[in-house]
N, C-alpha and C positions, 0 to 999 in steps of 0.2 A: 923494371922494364921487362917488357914478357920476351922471349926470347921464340924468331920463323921456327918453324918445324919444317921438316921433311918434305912436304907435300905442297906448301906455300912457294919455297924456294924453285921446286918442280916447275909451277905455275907460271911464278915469274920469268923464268927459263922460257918455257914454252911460249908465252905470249911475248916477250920479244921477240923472238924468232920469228913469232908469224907476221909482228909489224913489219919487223924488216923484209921479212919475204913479200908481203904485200906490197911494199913500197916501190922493193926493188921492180917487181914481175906484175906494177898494175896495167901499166904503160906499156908492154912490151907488143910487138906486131905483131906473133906468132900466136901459135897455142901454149907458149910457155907463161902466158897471163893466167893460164888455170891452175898453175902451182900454188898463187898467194890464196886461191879460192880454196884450193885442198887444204893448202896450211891452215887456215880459218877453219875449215869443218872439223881437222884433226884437234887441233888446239880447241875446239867448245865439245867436241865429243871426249878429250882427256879432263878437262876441267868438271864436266858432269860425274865422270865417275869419278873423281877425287872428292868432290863436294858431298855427293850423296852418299858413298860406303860409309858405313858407321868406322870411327877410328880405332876404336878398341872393343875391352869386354864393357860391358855396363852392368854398372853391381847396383841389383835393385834395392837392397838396404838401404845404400848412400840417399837412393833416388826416393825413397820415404819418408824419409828422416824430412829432407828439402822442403821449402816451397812449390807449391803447386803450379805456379807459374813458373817459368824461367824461359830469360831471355838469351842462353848461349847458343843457341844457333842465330838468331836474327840479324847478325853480320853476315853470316852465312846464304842467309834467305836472302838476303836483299843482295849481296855481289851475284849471286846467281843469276834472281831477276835481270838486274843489271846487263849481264853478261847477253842474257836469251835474249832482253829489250834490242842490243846494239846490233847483236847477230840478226834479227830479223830483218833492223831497220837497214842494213847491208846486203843482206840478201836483194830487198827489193830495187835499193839503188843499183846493186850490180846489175837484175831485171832489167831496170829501167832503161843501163846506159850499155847494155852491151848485147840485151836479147832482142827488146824492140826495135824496130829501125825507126831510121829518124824521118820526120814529113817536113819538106820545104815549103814554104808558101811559095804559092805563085803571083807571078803579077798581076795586077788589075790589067782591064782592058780597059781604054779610056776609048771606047764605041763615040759616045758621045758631045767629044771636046772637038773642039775645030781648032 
């Protein structure tokens, strides 16, 4: 069994924290609802450079020797994806429900009912 690294346990730190901050501070009346929004940007701007730094040296021999293909980032690739997909599709919802105001209907006239 592979054994989190450094950088994962980081991750999982961080993204609880900003659930919870988000949870806590989505609902709030003040301006303190824009803390779970910071949380969120902080937490997908640490996750980005976590995922993208190369983690070490990389010894081009080894990478020779190899198959030409290789699939060790593609868990990589796709949590990432993942991550950018959910952040955007939050970003818009927050748009939707906290920047636009909202239109009431109004009532019919009933002009022509007796």
């Amino acid at each position: 069994m592979a054994s989190l690294g450094t950088g994962v346990i980081i991750l999982i730190v961080i993204w609880v924290i900003t659930l919870a901050s988000l949870t806590l501070f989505t609902f709030a009346q003040s301006s303190v609802k824009y803390i779970g929004l910071l949380s969120l940007v902080i937490a997908v701007i640490i996750t980005l450079v976590l995922t993208l730094l190369p983690r070490g040296e990389i010894n081009r021999a080894a990478e020779s020797i190899q198959a030409p293909s290789s699939t060790a980032g593609l868990a990589r690739i796709l949590i990432l994806t993942f991550l950018c997909v959910t952040f955007l599709v939050g970003l818009l919802l927050v748009f939707c429900h906290e920047v636009l105001p909202p239109v009431y209907a109004l009532p019919v006239r009933k002009r022509f009912v007796r």
